[in-house]
C-alpha positions in Angstrom: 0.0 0.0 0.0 2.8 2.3 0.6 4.4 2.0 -2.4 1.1 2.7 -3.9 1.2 6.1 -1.9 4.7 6.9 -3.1 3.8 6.6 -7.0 1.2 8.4 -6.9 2.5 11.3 -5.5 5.3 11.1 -8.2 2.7 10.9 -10.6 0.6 13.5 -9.5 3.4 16.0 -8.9 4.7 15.3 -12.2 1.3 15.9 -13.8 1.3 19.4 -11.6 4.2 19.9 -13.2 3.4 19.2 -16.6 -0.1 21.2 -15.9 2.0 24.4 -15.2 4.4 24.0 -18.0 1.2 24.1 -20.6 -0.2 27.0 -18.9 3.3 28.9 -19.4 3.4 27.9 -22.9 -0.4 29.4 -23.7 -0.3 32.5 -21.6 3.4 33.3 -21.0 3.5 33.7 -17.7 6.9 33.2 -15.9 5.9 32.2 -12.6 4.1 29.4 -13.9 7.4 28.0 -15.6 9.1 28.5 -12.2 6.4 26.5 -10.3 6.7 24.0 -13.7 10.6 23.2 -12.4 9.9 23.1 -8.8 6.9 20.5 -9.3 9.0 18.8 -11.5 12.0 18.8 -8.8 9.0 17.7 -6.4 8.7 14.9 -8.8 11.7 13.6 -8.4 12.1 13.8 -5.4 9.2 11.9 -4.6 10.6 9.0 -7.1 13.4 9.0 -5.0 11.2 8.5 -1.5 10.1 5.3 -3.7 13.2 3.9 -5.0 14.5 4.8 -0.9 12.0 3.0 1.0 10.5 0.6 -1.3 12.9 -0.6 -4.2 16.5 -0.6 -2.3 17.9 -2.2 0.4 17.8 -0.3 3.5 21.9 0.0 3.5 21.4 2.5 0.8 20.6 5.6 2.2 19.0 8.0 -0.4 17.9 10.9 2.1 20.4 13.1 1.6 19.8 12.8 -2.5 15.9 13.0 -1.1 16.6 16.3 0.6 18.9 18.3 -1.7 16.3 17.8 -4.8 13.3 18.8 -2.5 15.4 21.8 -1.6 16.7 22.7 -4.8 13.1 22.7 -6.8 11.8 24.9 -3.7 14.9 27.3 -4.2 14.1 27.2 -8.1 10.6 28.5 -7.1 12.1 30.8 -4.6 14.0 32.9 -7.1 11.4 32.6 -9.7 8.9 34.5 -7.2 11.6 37.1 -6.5 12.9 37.6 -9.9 9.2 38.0 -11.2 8.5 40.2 -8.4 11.0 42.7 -9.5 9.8 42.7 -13.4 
């Protein structure tokens, strides 16, 4: 069941993600390619909780790797809301 949990988060963050992506594409709007990357990042990041908990042995430790992309895609927004706030 928890792996069940863990795709479909991945799934649904990557559909997020390719949801905001389309919505850049028809009305331009920055932010919403920003928010694209993060959920993307998200996305991954949730494919790593899976691959982490479900698919390898518990002597590999992915939550560093898990961390570092969750923070990165957040950081991506980050500066997209502050660059866009300035233009």
């Amino acid at each position: 069941m928890a792996a069940t949990v863990y795709i479909l988060g991945a799934l649904v963050t990557f559909l997020c993600g390719v949801l905001l992506i389309r919505g850049y594409k028809s009305a331009g709007k920055r932010l919403l390619l920003w928010s694209g990357i993060c959920f993307f990042g998200l996305a991954v990041s949730n494919f790593l909780v899976f691959l982490d908990l479900i698919i390898l042995p518990e002597s590999i430790d992915l939550y560093p790797l898990r961390l570092i992309t969750a923070a990165i895609a957040m950081l991506i927004l980050l500066y997209g809301l502050i660059w866009e706030r300035d233009q």
